[in-house]
PDB file as gemmi writes it, atoms N, CA and C in Angstrom:
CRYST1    1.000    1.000    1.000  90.00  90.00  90.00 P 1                      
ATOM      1  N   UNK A   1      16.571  11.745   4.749  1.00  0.00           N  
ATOM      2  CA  UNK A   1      16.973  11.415   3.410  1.00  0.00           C  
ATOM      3  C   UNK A   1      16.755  12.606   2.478  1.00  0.00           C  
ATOM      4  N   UNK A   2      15.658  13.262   2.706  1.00  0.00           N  
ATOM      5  CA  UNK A   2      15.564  14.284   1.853  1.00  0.00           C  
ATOM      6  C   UNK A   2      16.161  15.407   2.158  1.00  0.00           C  
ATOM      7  N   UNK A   3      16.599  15.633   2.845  1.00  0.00           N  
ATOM      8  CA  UNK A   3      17.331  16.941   3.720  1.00  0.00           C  
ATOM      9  C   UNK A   3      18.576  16.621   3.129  1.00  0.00           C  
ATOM     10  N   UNK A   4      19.032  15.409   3.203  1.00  0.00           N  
ATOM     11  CA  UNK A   4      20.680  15.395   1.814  1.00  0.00           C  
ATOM     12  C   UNK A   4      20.644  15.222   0.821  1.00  0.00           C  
ATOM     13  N   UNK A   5      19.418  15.091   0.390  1.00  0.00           N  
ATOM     14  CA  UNK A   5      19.263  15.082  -1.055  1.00  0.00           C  
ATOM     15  C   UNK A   5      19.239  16.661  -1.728  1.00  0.00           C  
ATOM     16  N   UNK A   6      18.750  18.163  -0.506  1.00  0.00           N  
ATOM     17  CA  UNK A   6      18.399  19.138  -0.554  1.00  0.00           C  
ATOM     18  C   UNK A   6      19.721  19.544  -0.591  1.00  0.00           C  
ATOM     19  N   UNK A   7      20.805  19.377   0.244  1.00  0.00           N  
ATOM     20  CA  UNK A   7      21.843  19.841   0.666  1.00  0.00           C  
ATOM     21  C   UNK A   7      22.977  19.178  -0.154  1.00  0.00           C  
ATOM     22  N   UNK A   8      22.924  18.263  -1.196  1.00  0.00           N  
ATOM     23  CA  UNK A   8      23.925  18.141  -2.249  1.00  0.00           C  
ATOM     24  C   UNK A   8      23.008  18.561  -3.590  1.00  0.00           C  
ATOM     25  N   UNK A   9      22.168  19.635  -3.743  1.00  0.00           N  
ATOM     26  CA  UNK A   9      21.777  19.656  -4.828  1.00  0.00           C  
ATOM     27  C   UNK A   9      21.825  21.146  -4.403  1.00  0.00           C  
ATOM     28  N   UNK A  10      22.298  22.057  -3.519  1.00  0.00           N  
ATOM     29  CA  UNK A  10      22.069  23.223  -3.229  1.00  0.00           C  
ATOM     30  C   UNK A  10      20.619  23.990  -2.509  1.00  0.00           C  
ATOM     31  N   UNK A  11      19.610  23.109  -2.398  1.00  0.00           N  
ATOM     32  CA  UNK A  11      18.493  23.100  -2.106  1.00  0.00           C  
ATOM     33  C   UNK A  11      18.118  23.795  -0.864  1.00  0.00           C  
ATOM     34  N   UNK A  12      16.981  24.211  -0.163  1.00  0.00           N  
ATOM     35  CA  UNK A  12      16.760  24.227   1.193  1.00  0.00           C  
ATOM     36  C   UNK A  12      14.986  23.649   1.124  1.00  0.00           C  
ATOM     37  N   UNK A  13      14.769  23.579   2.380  1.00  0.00           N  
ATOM     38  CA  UNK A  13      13.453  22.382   2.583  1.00  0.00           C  
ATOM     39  C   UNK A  13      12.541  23.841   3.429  1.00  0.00           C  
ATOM     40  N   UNK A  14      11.770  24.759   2.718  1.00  0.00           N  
ATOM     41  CA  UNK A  14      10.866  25.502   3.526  1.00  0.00           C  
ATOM     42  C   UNK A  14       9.928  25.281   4.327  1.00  0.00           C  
ATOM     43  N   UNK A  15       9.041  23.969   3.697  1.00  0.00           N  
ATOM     44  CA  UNK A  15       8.061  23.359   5.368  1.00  0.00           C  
ATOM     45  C   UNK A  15       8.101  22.157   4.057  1.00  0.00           C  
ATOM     46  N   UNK A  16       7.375  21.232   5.055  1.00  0.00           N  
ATOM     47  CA  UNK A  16       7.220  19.671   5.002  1.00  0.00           C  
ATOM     48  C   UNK A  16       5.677  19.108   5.207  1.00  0.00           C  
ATOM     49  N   UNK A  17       5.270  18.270   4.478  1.00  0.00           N  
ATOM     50  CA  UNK A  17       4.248  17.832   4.772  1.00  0.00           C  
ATOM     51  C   UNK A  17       3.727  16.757   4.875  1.00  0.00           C  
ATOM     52  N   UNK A  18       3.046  15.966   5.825  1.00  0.00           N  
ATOM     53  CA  UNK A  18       2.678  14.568   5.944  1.00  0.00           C  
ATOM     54  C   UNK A  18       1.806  13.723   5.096  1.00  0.00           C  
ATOM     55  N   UNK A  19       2.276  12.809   4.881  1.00  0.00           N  
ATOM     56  CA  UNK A  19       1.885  11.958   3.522  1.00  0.00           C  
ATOM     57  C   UNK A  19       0.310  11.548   4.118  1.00  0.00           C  
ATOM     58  N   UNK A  20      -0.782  11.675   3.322  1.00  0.00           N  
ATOM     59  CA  UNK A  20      -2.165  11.140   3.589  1.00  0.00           C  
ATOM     60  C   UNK A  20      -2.386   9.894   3.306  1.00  0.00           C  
ATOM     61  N   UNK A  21      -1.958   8.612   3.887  1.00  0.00           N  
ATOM     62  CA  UNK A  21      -2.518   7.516   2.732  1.00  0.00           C  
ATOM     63  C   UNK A  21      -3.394   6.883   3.686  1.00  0.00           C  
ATOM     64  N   UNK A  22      -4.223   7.334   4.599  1.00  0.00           N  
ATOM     65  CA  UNK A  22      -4.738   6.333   5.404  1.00  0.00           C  
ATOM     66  C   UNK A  22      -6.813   7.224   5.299  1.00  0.00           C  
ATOM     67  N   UNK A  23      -7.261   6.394   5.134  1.00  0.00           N  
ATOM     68  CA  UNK A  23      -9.017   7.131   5.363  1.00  0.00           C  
ATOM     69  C   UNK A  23      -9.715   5.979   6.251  1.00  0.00           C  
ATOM     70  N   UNK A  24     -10.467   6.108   6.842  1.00  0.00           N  
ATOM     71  CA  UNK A  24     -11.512   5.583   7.262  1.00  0.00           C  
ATOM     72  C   UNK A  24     -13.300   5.793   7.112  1.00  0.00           C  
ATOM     73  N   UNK A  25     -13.376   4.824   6.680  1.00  0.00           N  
ATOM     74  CA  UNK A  25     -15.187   4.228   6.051  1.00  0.00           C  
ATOM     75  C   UNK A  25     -15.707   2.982   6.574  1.00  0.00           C  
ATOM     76  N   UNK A  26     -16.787   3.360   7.360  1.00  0.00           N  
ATOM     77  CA  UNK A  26     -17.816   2.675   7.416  1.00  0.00           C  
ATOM     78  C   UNK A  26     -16.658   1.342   8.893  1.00  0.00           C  
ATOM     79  N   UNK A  27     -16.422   2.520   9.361  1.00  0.00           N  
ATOM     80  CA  UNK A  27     -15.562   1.932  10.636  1.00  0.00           C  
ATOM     81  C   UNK A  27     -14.240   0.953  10.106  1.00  0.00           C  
ATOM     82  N   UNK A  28     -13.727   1.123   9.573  1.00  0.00           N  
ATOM     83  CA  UNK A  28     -12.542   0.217   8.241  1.00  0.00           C  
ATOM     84  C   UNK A  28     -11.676   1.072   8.387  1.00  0.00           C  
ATOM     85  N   UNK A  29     -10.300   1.155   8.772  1.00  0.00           N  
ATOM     86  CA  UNK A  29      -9.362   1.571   8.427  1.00  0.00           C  
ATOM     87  C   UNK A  29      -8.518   1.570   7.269  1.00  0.00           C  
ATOM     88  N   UNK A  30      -8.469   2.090   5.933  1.00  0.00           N  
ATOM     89  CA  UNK A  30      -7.951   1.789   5.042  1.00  0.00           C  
ATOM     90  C   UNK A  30      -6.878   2.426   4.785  1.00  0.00           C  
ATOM     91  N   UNK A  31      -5.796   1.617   4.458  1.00  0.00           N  
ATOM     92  CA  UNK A  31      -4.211   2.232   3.991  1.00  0.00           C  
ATOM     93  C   UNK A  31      -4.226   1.974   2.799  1.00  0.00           C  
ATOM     94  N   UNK A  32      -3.608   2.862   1.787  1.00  0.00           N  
ATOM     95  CA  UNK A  32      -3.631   3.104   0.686  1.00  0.00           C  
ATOM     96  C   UNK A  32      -2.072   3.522   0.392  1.00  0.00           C  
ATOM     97  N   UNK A  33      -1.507   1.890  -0.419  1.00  0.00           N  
ATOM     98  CA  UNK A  33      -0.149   2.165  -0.751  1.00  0.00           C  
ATOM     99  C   UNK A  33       0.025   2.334  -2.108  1.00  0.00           C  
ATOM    100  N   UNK A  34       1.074   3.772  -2.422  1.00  0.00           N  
ATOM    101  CA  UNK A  34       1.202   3.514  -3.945  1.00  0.00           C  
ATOM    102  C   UNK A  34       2.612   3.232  -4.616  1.00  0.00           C  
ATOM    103  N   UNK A  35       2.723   4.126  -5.681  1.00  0.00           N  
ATOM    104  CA  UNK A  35       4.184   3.738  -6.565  1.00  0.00           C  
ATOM    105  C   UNK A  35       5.025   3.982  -5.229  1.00  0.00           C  
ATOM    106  N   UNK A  36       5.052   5.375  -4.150  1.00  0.00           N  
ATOM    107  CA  UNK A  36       6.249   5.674  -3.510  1.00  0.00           C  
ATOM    108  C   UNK A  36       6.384   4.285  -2.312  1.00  0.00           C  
ATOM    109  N   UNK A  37       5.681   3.301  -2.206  1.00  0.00           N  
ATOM    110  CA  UNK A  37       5.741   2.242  -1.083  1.00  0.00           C  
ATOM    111  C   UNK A  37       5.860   3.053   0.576  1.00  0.00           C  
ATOM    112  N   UNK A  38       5.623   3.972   1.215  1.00  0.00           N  
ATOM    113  CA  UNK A  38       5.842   4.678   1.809  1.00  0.00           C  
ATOM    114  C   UNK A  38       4.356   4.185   3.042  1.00  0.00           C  
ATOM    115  N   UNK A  39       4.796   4.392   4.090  1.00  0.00           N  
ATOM    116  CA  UNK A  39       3.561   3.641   4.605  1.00  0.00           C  
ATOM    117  C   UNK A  39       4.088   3.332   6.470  1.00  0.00           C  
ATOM    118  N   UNK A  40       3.361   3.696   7.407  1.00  0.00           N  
ATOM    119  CA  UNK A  40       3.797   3.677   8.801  1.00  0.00           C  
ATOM    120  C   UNK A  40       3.690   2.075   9.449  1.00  0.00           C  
ATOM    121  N   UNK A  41       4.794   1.797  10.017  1.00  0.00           N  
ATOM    122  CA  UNK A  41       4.613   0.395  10.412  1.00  0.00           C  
ATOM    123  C   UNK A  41       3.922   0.159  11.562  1.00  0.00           C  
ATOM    124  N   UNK A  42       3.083   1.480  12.522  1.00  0.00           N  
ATOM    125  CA  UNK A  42       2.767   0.987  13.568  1.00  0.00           C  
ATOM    126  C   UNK A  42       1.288   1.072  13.595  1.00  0.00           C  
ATOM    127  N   UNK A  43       0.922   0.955  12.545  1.00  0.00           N  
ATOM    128  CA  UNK A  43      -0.714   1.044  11.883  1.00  0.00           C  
ATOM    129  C   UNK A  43      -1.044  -0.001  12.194  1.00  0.00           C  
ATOM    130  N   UNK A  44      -2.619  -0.381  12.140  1.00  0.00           N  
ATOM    131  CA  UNK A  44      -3.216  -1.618  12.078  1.00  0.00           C  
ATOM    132  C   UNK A  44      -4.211  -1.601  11.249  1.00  0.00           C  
ATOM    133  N   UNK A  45      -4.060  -1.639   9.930  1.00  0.00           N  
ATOM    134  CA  UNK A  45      -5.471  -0.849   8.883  1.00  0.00           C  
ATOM    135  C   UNK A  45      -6.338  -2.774   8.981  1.00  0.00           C  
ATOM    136  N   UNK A  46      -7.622  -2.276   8.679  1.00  0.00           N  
ATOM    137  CA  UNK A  46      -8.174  -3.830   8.089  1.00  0.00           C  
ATOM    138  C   UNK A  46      -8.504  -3.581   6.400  1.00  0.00           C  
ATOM    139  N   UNK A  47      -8.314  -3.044   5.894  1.00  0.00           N  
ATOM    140  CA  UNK A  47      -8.292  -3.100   4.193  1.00  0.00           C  
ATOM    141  C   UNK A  47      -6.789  -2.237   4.000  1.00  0.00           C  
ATOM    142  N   UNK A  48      -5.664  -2.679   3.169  1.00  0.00           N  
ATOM    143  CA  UNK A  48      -4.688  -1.867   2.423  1.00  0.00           C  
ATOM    144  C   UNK A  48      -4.969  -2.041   0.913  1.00  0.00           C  
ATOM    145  N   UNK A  49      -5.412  -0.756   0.409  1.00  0.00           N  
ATOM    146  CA  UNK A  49      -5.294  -0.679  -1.175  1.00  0.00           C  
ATOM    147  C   UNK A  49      -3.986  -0.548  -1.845  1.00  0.00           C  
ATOM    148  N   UNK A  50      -3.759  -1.784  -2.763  1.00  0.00           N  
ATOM    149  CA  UNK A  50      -2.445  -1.556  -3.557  1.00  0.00           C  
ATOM    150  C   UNK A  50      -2.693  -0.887  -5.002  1.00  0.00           C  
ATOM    151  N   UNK A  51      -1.872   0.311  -4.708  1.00  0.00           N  
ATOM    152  CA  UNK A  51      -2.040   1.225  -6.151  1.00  0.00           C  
ATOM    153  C   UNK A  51      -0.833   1.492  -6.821  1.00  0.00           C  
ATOM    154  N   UNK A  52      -1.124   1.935  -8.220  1.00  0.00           N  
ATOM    155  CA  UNK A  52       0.168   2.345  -9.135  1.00  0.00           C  
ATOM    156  C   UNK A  52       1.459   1.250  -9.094  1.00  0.00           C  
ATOM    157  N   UNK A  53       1.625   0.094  -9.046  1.00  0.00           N  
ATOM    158  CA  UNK A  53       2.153  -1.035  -8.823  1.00  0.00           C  
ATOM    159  C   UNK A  53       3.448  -0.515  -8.123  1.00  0.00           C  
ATOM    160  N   UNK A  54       3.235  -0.737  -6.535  1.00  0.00           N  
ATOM    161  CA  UNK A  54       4.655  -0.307  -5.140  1.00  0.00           C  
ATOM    162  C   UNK A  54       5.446  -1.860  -5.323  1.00  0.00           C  
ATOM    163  N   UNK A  55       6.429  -1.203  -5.002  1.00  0.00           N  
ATOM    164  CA  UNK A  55       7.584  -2.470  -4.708  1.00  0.00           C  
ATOM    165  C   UNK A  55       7.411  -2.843  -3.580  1.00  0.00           C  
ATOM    166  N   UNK A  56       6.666  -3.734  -3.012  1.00  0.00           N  
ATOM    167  CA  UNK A  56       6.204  -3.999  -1.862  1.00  0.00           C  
ATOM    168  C   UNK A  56       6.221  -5.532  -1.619  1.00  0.00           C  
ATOM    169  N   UNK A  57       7.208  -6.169  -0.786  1.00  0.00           N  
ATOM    170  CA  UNK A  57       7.264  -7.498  -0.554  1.00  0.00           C  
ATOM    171  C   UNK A  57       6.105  -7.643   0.674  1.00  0.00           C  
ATOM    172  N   UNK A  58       4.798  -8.263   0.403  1.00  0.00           N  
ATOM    173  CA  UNK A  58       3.749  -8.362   1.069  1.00  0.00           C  
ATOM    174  C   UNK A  58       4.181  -9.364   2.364  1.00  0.00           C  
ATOM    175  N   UNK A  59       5.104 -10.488   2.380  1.00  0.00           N  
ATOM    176  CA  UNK A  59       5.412 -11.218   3.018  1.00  0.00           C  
ATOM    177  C   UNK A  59       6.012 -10.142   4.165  1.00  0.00           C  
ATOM    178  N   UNK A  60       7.030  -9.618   3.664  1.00  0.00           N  
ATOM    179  CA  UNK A  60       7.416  -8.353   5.185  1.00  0.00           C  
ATOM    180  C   UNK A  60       6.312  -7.667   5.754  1.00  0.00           C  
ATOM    181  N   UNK A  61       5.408  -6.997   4.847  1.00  0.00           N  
ATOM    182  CA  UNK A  61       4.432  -6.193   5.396  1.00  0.00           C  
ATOM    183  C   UNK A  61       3.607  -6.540   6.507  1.00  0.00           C  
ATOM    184  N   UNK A  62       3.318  -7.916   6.191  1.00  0.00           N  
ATOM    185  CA  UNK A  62       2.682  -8.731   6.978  1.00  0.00           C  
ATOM    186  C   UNK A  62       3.248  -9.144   8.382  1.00  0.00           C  
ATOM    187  N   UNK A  63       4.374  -8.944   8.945  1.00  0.00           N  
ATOM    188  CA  UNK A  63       5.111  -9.570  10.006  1.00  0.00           C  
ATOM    189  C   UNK A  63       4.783  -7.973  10.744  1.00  0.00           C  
ATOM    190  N   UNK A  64       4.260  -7.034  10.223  1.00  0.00           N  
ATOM    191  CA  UNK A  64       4.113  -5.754  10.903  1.00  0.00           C  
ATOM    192  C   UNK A  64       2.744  -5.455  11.036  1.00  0.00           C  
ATOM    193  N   UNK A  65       1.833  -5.537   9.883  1.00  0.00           N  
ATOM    194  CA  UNK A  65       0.506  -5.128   9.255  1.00  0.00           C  
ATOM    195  C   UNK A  65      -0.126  -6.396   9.004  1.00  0.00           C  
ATOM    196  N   UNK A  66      -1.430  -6.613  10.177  1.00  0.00           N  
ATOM    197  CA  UNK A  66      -2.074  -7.784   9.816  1.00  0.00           C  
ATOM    198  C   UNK A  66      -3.989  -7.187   9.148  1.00  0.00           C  
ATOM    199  N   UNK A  67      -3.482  -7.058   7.934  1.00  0.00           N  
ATOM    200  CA  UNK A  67      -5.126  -6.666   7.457  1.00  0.00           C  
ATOM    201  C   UNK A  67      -6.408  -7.753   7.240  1.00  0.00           C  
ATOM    202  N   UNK A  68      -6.948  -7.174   7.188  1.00  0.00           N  
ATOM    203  CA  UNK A  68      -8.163  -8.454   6.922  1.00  0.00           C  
ATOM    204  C   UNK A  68      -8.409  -8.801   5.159  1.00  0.00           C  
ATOM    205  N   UNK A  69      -8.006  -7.916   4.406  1.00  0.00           N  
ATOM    206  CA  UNK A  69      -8.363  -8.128   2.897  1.00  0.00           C  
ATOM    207  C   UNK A  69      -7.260  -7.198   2.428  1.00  0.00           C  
ATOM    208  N   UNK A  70      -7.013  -7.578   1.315  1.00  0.00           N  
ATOM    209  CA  UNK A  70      -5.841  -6.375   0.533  1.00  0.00           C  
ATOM    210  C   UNK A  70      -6.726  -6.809  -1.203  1.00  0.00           C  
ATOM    211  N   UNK A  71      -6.367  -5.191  -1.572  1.00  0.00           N  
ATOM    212  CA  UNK A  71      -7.236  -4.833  -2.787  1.00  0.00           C  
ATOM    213  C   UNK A  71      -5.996  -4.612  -3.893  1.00  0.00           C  
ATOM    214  N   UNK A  72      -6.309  -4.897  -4.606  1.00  0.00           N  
ATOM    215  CA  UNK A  72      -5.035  -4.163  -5.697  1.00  0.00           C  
ATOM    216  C   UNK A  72      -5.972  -3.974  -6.901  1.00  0.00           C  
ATOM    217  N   UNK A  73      -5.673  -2.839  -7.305  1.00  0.00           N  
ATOM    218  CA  UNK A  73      -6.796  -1.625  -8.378  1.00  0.00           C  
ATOM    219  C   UNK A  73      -6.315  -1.992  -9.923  1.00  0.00           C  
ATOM    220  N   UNK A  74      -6.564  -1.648 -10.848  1.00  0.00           N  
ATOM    221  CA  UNK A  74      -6.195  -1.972 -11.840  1.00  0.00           C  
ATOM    222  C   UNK A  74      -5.079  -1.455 -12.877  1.00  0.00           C  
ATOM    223  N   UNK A  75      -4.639  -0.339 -11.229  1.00  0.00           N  
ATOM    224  CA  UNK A  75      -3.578   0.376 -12.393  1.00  0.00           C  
ATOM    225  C   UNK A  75      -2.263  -0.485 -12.197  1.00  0.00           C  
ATOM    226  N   UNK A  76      -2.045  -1.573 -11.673  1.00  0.00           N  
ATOM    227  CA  UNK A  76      -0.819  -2.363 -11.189  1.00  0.00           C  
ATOM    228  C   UNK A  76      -0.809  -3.124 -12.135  1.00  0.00           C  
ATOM    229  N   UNK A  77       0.874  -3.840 -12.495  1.00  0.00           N  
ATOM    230  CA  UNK A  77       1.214  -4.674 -13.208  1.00  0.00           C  
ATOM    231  C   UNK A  77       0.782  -5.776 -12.875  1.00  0.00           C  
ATOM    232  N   UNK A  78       0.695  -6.780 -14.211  1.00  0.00           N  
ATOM    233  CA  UNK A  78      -0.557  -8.171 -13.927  1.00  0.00           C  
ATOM    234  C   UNK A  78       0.763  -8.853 -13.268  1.00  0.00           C  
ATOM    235  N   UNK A  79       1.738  -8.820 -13.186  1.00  0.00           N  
ATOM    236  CA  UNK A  79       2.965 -10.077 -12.638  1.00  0.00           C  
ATOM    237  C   UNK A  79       2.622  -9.378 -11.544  1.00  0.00           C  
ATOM    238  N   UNK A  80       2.731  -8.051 -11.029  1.00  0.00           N  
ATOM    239  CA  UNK A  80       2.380  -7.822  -9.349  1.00  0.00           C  
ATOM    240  C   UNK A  80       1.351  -8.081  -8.408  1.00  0.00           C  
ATOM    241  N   UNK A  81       0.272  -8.197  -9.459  1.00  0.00           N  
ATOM    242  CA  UNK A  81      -0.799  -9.028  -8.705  1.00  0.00           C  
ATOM    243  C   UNK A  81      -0.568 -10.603  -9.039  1.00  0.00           C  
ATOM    244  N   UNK A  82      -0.253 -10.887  -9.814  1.00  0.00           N  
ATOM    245  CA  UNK A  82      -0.294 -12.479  -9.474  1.00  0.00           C  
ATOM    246  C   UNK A  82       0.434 -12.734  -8.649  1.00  0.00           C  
ATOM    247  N   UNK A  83       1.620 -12.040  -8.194  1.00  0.00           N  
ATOM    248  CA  UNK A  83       2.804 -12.474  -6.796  1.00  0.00           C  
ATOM    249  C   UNK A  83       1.963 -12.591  -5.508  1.00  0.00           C  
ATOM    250  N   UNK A  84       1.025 -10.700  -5.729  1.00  0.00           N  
ATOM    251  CA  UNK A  84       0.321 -10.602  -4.354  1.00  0.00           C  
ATOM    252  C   UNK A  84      -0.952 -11.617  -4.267  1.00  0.00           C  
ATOM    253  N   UNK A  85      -1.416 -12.076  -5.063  1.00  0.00           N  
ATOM    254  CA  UNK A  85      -2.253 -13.335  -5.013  1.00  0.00           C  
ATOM    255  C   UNK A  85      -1.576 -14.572  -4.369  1.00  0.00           C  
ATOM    256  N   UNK A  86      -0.599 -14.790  -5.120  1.00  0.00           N  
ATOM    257  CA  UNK A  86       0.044 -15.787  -4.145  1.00  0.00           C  
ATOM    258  C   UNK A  86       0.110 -15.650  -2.561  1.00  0.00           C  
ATOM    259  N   UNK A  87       0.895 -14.413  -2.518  1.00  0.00           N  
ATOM    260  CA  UNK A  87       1.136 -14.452  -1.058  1.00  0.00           C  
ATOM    261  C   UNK A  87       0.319 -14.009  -0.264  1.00  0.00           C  
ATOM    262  N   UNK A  88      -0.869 -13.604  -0.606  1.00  0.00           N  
ATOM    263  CA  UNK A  88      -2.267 -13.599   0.381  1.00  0.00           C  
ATOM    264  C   UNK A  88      -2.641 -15.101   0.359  1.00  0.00           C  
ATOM    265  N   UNK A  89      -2.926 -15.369  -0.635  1.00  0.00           N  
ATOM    266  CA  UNK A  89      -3.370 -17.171  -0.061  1.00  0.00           C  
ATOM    267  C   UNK A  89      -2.452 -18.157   0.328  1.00  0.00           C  
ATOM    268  N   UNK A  90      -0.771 -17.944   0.547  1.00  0.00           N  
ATOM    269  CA  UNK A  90      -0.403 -18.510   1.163  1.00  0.00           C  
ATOM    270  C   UNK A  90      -0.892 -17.858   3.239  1.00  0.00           C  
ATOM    271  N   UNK A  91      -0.649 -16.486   2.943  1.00  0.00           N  
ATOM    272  CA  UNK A  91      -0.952 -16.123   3.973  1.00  0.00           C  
ATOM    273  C   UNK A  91      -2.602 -16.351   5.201  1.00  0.00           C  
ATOM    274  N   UNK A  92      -3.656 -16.462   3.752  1.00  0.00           N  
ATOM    275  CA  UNK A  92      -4.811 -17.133   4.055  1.00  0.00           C  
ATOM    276  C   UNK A  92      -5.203 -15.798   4.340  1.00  0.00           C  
ATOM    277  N   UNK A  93      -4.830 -14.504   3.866  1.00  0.00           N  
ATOM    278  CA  UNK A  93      -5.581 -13.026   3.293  1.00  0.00           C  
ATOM    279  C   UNK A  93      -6.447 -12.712   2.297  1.00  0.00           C  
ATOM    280  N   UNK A  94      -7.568 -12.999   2.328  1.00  0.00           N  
ATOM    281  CA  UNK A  94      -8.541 -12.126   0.988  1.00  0.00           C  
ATOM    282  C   UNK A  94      -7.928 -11.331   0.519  1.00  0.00           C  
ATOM    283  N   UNK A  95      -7.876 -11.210  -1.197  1.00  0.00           N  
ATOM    284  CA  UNK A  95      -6.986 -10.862  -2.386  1.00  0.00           C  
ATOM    285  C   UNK A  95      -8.112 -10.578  -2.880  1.00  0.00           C  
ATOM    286  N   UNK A  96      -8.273  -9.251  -3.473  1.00  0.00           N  
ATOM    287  CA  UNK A  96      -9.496  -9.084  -4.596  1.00  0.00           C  
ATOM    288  C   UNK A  96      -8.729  -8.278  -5.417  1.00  0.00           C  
ATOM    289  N   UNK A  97      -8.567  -8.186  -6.360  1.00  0.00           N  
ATOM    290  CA  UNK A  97      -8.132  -7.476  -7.797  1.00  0.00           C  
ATOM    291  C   UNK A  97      -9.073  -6.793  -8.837  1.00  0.00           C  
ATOM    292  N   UNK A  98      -9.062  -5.504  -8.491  1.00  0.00           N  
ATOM    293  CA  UNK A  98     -10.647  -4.883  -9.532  1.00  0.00           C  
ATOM    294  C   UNK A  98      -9.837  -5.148 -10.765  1.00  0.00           C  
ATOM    295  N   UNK A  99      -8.543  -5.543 -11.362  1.00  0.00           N  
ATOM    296  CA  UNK A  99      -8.759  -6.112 -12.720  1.00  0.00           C  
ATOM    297  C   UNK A  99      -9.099  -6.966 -13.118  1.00  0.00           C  
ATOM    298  N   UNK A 100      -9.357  -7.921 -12.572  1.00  0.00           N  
ATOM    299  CA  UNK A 100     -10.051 -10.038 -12.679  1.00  0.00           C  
ATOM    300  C   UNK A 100     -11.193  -9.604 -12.225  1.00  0.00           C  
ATOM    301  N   UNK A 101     -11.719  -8.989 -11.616  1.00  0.00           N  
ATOM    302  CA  UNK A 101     -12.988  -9.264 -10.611  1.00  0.00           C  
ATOM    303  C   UNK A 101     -13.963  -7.972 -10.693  1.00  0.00           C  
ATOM    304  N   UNK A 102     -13.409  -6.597 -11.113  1.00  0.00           N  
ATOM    305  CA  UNK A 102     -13.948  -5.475 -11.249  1.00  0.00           C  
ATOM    306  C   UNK A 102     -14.096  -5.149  -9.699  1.00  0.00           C  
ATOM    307  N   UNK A 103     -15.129  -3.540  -9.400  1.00  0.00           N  
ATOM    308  CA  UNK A 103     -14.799  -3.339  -8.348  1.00  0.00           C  
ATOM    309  C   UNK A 103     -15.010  -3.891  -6.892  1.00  0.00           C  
ATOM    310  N   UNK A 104     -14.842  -3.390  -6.047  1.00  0.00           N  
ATOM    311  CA  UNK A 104     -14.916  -4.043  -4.729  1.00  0.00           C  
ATOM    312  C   UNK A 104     -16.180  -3.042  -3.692  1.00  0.00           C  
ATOM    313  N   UNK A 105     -16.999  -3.513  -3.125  1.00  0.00           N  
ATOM    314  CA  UNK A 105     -17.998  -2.810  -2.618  1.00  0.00           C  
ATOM    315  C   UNK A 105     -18.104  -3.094  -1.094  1.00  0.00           C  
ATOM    316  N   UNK A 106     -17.256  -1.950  -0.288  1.00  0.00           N  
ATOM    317  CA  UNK A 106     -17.291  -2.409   1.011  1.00  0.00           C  
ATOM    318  C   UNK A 106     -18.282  -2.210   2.340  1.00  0.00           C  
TER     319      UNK A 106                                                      
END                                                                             
């Protein structure tokens, strides 16, 4: 995608680099999604942090990515966490929101 985005804008692509969104603590795999929604489907994180409010239909994510808790930080829109609230407890996923609840201590 970006290679035609380079090549109708006159562009060329000199090196490339792999997106970091994944750390591990305290044996926890954590994925960390933000505004770009960008994120590998063959992961198995047990915490995903939702940041900078991603367009992210959690219901799909889930048929790929089964986490144990999902976090959403306080820089996200309050309608995007109330959706992802929903659909963790329909899903029966721990939902913590450091804006209702402040932070999270893992």
């Amino acid at each position: 995608m970006i290679q035609s985005y380079a090549t109708a804008n006159f562009c060329e692509i000199s090196k490339s680099k792999s997106i970091v969104n994944t750390i591990y603590f305290n044996n926890n795999k954590i994925l960390i999604i933000d505004k770009s929604s960008i994120y590998r489907k063959n992961m198995n994180p047990d915490v995903i942090i939702l940041r900078e409010s991603p367009k992210i239909n959690l219901e799909r994510l889930f048929t790929n990515i089964h986490p144990k808790l999902i976090i959403a930080d306080a820089s996200n829109y309050k309608s995007y966490i109330t959706i992802w609230k929903k659909t963790c407890a329909k899903e029966k996923i721990p939902f913590h929101s450091t804006y209702e609840k402040g932070f999270y201590k893992l």
